[in-house]
ZAMARGU-4260 file (C-alpha; in steps of 0.2 Angstrom, whole numbers, plus 5000, padded with zeros to 4 digits):
<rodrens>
0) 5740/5404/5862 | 5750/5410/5849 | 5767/5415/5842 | 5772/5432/5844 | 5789/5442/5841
5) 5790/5460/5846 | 5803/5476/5845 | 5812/5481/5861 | 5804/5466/5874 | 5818/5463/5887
10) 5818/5460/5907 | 5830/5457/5919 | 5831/5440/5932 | 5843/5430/5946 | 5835/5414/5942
15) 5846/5400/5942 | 5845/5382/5937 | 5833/5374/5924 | 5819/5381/5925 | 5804/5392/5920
20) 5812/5411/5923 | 5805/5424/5936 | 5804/5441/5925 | 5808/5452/5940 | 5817/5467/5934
25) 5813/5481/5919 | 5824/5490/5909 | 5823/5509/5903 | 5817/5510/5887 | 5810/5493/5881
30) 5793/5484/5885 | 5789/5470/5897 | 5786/5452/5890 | 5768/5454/5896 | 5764/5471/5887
35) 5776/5467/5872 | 5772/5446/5871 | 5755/5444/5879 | 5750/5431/5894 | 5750/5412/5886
40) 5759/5418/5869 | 5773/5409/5863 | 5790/5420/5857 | 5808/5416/5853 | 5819/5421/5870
45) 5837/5423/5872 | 5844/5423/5889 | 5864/5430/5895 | 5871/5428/5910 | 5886/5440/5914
50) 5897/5425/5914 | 5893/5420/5896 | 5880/5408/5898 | 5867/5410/5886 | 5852/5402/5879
55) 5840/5403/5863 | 5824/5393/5863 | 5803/5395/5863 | 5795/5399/5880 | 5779/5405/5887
60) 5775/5422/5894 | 5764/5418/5910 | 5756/5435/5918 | 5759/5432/5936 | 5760/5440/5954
65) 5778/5437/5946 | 5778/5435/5929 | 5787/5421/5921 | 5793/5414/5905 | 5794/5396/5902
70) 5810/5386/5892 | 5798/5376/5881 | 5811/5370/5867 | 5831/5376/5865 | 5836/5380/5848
75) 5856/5385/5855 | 5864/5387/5870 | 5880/5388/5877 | 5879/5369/5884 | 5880/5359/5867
80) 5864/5367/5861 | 5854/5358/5879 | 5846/5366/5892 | 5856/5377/5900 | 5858/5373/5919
85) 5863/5395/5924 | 5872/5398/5939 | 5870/5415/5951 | 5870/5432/5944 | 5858/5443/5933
90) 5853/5439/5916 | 5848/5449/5903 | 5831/5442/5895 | 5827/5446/5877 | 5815/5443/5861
95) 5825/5441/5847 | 5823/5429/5831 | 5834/5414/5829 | 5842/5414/5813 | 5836/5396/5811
100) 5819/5402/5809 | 5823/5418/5799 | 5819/5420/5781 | 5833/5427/5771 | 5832/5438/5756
105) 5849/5435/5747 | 5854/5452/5734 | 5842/5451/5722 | 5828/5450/5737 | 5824/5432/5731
110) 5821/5422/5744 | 5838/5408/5747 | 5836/5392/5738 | 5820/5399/5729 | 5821/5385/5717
115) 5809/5375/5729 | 5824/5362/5731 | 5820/5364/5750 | 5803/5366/5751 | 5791/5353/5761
120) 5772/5352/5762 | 5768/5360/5747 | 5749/5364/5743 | 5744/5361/5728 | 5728/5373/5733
125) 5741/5388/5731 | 5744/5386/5712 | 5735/5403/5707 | 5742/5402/5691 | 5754/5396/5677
130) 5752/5377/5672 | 5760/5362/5677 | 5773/5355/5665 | 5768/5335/5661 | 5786/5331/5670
135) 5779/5335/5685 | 5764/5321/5681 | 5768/5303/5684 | 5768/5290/5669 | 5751/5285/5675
140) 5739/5294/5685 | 5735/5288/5700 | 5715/5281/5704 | 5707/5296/5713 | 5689/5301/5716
145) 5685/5314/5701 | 5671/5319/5713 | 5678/5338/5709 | 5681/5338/5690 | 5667/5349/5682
150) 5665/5354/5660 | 5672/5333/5656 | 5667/5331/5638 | 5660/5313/5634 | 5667/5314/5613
155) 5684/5311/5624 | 5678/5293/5628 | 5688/5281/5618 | 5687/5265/5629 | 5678/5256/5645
160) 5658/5258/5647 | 5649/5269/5656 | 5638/5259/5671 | 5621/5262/5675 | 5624/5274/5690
165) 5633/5288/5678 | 5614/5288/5668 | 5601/5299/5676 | 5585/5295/5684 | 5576/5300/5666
170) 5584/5301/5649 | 5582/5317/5640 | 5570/5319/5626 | 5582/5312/5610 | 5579/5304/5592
175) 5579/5287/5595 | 5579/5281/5576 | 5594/5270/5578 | 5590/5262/5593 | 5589/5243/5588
180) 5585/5227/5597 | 5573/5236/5612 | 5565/5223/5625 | 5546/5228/5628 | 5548/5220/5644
185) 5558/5235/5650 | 5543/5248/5646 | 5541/5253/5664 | 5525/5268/5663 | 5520/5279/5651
190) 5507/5275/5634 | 5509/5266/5620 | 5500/5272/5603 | 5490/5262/5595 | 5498/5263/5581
195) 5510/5255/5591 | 5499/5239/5595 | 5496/5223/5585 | 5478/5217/5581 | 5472/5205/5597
200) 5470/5189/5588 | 5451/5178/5590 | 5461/5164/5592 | 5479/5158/5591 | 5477/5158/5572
205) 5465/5172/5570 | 5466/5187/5561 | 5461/5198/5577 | 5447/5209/5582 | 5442/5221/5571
210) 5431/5232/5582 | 5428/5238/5600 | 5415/5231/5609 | 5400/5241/5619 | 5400/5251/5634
215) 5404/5242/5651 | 5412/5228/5641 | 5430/5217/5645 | 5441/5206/5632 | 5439/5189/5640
220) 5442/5172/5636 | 5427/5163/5626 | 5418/5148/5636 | 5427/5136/5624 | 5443/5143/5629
225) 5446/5144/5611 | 5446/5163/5605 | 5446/5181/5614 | 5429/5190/5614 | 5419/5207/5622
230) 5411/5204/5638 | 5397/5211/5651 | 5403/5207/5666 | 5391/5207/5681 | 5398/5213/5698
235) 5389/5205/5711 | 5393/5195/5726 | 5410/5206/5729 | 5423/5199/5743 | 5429/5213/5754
240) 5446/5201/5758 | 5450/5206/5739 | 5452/5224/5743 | 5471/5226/5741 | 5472/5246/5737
245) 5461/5261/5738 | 5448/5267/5752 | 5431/5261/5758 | 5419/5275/5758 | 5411/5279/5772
250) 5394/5275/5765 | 5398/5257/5764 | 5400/5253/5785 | 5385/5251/5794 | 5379/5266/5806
255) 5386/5256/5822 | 5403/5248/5822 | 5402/5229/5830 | 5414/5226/5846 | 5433/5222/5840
260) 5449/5224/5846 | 5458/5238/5844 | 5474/5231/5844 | 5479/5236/5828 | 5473/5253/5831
265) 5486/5269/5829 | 5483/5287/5830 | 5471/5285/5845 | 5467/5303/5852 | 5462/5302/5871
270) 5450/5319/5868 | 5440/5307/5862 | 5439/5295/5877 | 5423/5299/5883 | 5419/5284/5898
275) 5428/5272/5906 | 5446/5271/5917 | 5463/5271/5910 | 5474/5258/5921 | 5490/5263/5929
280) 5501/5255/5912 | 5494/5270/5898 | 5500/5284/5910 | 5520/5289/5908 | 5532/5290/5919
285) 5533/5306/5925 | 5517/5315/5924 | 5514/5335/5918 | 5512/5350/5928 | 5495/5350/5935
290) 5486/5355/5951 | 5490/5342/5966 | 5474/5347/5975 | 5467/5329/5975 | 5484/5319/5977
295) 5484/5311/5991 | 5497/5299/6004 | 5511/5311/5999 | 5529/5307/6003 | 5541/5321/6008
300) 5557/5311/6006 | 5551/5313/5990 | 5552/5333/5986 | 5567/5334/5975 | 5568/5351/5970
305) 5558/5367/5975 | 5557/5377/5990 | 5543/5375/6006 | 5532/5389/6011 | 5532/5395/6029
310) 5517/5385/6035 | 5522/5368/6027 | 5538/5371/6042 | 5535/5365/6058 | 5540/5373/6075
315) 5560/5373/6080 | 5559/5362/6095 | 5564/5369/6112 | 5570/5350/6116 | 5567/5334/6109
320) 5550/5336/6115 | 5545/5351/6115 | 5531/5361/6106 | 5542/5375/6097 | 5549/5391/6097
325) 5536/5404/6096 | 5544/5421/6095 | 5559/5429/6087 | 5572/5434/6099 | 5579/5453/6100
330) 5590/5462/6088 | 5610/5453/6085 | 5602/5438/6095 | 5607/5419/6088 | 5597/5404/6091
335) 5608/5393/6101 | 5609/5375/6111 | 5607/5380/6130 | 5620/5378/6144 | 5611/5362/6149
340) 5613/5354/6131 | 5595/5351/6130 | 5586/5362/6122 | 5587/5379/6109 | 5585/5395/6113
345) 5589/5414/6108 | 5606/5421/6114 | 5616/5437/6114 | 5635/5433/6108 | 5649/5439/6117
350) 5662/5450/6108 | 5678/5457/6114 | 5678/5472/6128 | 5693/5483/6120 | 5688/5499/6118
355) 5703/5505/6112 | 5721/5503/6105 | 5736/5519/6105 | 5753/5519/6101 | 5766/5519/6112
360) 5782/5523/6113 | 5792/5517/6098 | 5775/5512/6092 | 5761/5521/6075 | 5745/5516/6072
365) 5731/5511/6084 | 5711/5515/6083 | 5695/5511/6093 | 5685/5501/6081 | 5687/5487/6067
370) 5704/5480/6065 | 5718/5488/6072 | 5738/5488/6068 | 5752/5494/6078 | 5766/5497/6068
375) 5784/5500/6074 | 5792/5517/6069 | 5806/5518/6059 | 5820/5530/6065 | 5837/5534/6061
380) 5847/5518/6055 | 5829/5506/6059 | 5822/5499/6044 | 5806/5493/6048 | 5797/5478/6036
385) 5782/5467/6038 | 5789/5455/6052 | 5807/5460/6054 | 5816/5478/6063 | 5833/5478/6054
390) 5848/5489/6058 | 5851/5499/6043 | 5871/5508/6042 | 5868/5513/6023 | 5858/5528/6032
395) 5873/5534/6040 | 5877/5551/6033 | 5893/5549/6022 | 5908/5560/6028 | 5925/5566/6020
400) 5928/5575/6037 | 5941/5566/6049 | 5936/5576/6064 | 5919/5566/6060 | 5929/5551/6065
405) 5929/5551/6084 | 5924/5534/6087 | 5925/5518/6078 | 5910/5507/6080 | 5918/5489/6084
410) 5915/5470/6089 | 5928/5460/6098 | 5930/5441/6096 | 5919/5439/6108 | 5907/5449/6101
415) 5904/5463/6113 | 5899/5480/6104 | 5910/5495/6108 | 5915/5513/6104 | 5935/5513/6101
420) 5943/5530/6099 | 5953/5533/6083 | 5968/5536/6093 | 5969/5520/6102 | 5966/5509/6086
425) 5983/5503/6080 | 5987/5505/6062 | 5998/5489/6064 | 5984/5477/6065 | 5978/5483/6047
430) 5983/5475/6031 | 5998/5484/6025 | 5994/5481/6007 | 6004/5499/6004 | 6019/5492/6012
435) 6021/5508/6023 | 6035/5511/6036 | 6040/5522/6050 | 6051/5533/6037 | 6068/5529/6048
440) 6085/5528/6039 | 6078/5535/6021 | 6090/5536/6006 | 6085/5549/5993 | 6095/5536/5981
445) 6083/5523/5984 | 6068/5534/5981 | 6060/5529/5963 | 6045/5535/5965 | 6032/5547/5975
450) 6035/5563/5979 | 6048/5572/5993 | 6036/5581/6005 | 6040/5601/6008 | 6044/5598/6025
455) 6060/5587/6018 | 6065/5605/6011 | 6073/5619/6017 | 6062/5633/6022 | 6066/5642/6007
460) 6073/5635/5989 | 6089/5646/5983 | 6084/5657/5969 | 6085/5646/5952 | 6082/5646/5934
465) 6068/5638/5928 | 6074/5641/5910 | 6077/5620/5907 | 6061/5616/5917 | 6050/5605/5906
470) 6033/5595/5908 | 6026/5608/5920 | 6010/5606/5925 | 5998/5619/5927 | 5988/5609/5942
475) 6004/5612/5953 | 5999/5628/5954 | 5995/5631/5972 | 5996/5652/5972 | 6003/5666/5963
480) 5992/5672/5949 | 5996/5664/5929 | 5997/5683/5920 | 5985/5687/5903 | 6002/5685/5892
485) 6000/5665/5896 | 5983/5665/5890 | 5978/5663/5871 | 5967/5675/5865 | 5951/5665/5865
490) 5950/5652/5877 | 5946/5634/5867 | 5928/5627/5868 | 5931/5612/5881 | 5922/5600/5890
495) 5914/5605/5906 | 5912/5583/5909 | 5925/5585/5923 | 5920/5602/5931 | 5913/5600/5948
500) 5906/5611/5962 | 5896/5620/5949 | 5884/5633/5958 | 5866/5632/5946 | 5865/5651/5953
505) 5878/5657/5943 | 5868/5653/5927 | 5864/5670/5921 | 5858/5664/5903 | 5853/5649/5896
510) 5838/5635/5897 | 5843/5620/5907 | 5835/5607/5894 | 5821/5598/5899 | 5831/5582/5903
515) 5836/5589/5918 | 5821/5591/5928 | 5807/5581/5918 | 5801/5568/5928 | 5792/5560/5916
520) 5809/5550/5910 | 5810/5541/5926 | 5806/5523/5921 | 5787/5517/5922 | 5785/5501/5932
525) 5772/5490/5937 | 5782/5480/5952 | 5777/5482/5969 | 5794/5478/5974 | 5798/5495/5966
530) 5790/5506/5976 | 5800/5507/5991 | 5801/5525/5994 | 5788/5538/5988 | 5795/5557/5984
535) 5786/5568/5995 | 5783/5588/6000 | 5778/5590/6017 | 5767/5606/6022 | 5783/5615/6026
540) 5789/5612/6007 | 5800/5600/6013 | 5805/5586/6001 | 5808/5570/6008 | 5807/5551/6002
545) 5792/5543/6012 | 5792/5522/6016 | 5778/5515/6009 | 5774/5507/6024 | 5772/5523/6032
550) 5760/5531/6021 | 5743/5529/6030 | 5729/5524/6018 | 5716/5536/6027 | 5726/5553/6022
555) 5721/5547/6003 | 5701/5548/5994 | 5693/5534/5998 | 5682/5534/5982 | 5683/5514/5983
560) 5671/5514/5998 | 5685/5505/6009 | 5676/5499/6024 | 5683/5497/6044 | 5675/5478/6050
565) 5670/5476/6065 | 5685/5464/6075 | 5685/5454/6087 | 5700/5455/6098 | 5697/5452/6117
570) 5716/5456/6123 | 5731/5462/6112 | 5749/5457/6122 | 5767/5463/6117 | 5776/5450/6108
575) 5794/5448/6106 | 5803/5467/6105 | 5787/5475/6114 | 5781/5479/6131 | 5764/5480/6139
580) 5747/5473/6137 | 5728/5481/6132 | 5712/5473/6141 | 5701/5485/6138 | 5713/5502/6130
585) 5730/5505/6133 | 5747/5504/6123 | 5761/5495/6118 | 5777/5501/6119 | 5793/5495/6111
590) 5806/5486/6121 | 5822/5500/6122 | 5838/5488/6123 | 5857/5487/6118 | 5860/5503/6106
595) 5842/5502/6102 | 5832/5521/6108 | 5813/5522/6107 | 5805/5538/6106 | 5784/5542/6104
600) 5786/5539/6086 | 5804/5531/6080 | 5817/5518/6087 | 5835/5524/6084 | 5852/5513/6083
605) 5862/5524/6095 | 5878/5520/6094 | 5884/5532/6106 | 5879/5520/6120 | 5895/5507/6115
610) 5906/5506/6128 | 5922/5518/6124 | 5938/5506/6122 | 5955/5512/6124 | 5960/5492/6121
615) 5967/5490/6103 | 5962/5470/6108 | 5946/5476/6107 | 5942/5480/6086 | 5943/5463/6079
620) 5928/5468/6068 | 5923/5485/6062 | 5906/5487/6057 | 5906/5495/6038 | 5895/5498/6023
625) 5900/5492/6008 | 5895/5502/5990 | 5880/5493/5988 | 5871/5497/6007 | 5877/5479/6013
630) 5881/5476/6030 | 5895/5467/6037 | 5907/5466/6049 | 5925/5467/6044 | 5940/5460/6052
635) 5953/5473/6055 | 5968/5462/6047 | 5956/5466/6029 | 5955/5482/6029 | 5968/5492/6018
640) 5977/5508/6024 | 5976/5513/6007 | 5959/5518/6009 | 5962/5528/6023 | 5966/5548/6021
645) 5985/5548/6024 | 5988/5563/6035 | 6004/5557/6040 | 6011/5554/6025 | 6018/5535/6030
650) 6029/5531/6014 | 6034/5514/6006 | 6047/5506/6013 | 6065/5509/6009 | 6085/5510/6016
655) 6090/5527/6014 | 6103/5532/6025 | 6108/5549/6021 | 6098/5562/6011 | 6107/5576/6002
660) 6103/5591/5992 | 6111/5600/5980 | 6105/5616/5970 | 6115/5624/5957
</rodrens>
């Protein structure tokens, strides 16, 4: 594990609370914290939630089904610097580098408070040059171990004495002139010269021998005990219990060694035991490999490790007295206890009897060997996951067309799902948040805003001036032509931003730049979650976006070497939503039921089978989509007219009375 900071790592998550973060969403143009961090590194995060929460710490990077980052330690948060406890919504997920831990180059690219002022564990191993001032030495050195000093010169010694354990082994060759006082005692090897030696005296008054004496002769004391003298000494009558050093030839034993013990013996080699039996104590524990022909009274409790041949097996009994087993059954047989209890014997297992599975109505999938799944279709406004069919009104096509609007699909109080005609819907149960009226008993006096409808003027205007008109707008223009004189000569270079309806057949010059069409630039993900539709052309040339769930796995190149097991179903029943049974082949159908239609491949909402309602009673929910494909049911006192087209041109309210005009 170890600390990593990276460019451009930031994710997405709707975790709340204290925890480790679930890193479930990417965003365009940077890196996940597993490509950008590494699983089991360390980084400096930041985390903002859209209500201003926000958190900077050190956390984990876990590569995961999900990934996840971990709040290890928080440097600053928007909780007093603590853990921050984040409530619901979607945070934004970041590297960055706390300023805390930054290192700052001030003007002059010196590093702040260079003097060292702030500086802690300092290592002395880093000096790579310049020299230490003696303020920096204390008064008196420390004692330390000098273990590590080399090129000490000994002229520096002025005090103390050097012990015995600084001298080597062997003093170097040196001119020892000066050397006084020297104790003979302490001449440990080496020869003396004769020079060296004083006369050996006769006697203890003597003047000393003055020659050497003749072959094979010792100094030895005289018989009176009085004087030194040469000696031939006669060596007979040796004592073996003398010998204290050296080695007795072999020449001096006798040719046959008398019995002894051998107690004290070492070294022994048993290649040379030649007679006799070892008892059980010389032998280890556990003897060596060697050939168990002759072993005999074996034990088999005994066998630790290993494996038995064939012929060291005995017969499977047929019952608890029985001789054996002696044949192998047939092919796919298992050996197995008989119906009695009472004996083994080879049987042939039993395995389901469906031959086949097909779809039914409603119904994909199916087969006629290994596993088989039955999916449910999706159809229009069906969404179909792994263990749920769900109603789907965002599929609805989106109309701008009130002659579209026929029927309204609704749910009374009581829950009951129905058709209601626009006509019998009554505006009045709505919200007026637009404070429209009937239009009764207008005054044009108390009109401060909107506009006068044409049908409030005469058919046709009397002829005016519009010499004093100002602040006209061109957009009022509804027909009549604008002639050239109006136009400048060149028409300014303007934004198209706002142009709409644009026909990419009129382009008759030109490249549309790559960033329209290149789908390279769509995000690369590696969520599953992501893939929820897959772009497709069918052989017709038809695009379409396919479910994942409904892209069979055998249409691809099985150069895996995916395999179909063998299964074992005897029976497969309808559940909840399906029909039908399969024994042996067959189908299963799904269960057609209120707005629900089940075709051979797809179940359809058809909300055509409501129940027409003329009752304004009866819309005490309407069922809508809101801009984010979420369904709900929406009472009619919450639903704003102001949303609505206006083709009646309701107006605010007012008290006009009388409504005159008057041109000049």
């Amino acid at each position: 594990m170890a600390l990593v900071v990276n460019d451009r790592v930031k994710q997405t998550s709707t975790t709340t609370g204290t925890g480790t973060f679930d890193l479930t969403g990417s965003v365009s143009g940077f890196e996940s914290f597993v490509t950008g961090i590494g699983d089991t590194n360390t980084t400096y995060y930041s985390i903002v939630n859209e209500n201003g929460e926000f958190e900077v710490g050190l956390g984990t990077v876990t590569d995961a089904a999900t990934d996840t980052l971990s709040r290890d330690t928080v440097i600053s948060s928007s909780n007093s610097d603590a853990l921050v406890n984040f409530s619901a919504g979607t945070k934004n997920v970041f590297c960055t580098l706390p300023a805390s831990k930054a290192v700052i180059l001030d003007s002059s690219g010196n590093i702040v408070a260079n003097n060292g002022s702030n500086l802690t564990n300092l290592n002395a191993d880093n000096l790579a040059s310049g020299t230490l001032p003696d303020a920096r030495f204390p008064a008196t050195l420390p004692a330390a171990s000098g273990t590590n000093l080399t090129a000490l010169n000994a002229t520096q010694l002025t005090s103390g004495t050097v012990p015995d354990a600084r001298f080597p082994a062997t003093l170097p060759a040196a001119d020892g002139s000066a050397l006084t006082a020297l104790n003979a005692t302490n001449i440990a090897s080496g020869t003396l010269a004769s020079d060296r030696l004083p006369t050996v005296p006769t006697t203890k008054g003597g003047t000393g021998l003055t020659t050497i004496g003749t072959a094979n002769q010792v100094i030895a004391v005289n018989a009176g005990a009085t004087a030194l003298e040469y000696q031939t000494v006669d060596l007979a009558n040796l004592n073996a219990d003398n010998l204290t050093s050296g080695t007795v030839p072999d020449a001096r034993f006798p040719a046959t060694l008398p019995a002894i013990s051998g107690a004290n013996l070492t070294n022994l080699d048993a290649d040379d035991l030649a007679s006799g039996t070892l008892p059980d104590a010389r032998f280890p524990a556990t003897l060596p490999a060697a050939s168990g022909a002759n072993l005999t009274s074996l034990n088999a409790t005994n066998i630790a490790s290993g494996t038995l041949s064939a012929d060291r097996l005995p017969t499977v009994p047929t019952t608890k007295g029985g001789t054996g087993l002696t044949a192998i059954g047939t092919a796919n047989q298992v050996l197995a206890v008989n119906g009695a209890g009472t004996a083994l014997e080879y049987q042939t297992p039993t395995t389901g009897d469906i031959t086949g599975v097909t779809a039914g109505n409603g119904l994909t999938g199916g087969g006629s060997s290994g596993d088989v799944t039955l999916n449910v279709g999706a159809g229009a406004l069906i969404d179909v996951t792994a263990d749920a069919i769900d109603v789907d009104l965002s599929e609805l096509t989106t109309s701008t067309s009130d002659a579209d609007g026929d029927f309204f699909a609704v749910i009374d109080s009581a829950n009951a799902q129905k058709k209601l005609t626009k006509a019998n819907i009554n505006i009045s149960g709505f919200n007026n948040d637009s404070g429209f009226i009937d239009g009764s008993s207008l005054n044009a006096s108390n009109l401060s805003s909107g506009t006068v409808p044409d049908a409030r003027f005469p058919a046709t205007l009397p002829a005016i001036s519009g010499a004093n008109l100002t602040n006209l707008d061109a957009s009022d223009l509804a027909s009549g032509t604008v002639p050239d004189a109006r136009f400048p000569a060149t028409l300014p270079a303007i934004s198209g931003a706002n142009l709409t309806n644009l026909d990419a057949s009129d382009l008759a010059s030109g490249t549309v730049p790559i960033a329209r069409i290149d789908l390279n630039l769509l995000t690369t993900s590696t969520s599953d979650g992501d893939g929820d539709f897959f772009v497709v052309v069918d052989s017709g040339g038809a695009e379409k976006k396919l479910t994942k769930a409904n892209i069979n796995i055998s249409g691809f190149n099985n150069n895996s070497g995916f395999t179909t097991n063998t299964g074992t179903v005897t029976s497969v029943t309808g559940g909840n939503g399906l029909t039908g049974s399969v024994t042996t082949s067959g189908s299963l159908d799904v269960g057609a039921g209120t707005l629900i239609d089940v075709t051979a491949d797809a179940v359809n909402v058809d909300l055509s089978e409501l129940a027409t309602s003329t009752s304004d009673g009866d819309g005490d929910f309407f069922c809508v989509v809101d801009s984010g494909n979420a369904q709900k049911k929406l009472t009619k006192g919450n639903i704003n007219l102001s949303g609505f087209n206006n083709d009646s041109n309701f107006t605010n309210k007012g008290t006009a009375t009388v409504l005159s005009m008057i041109f000049s």
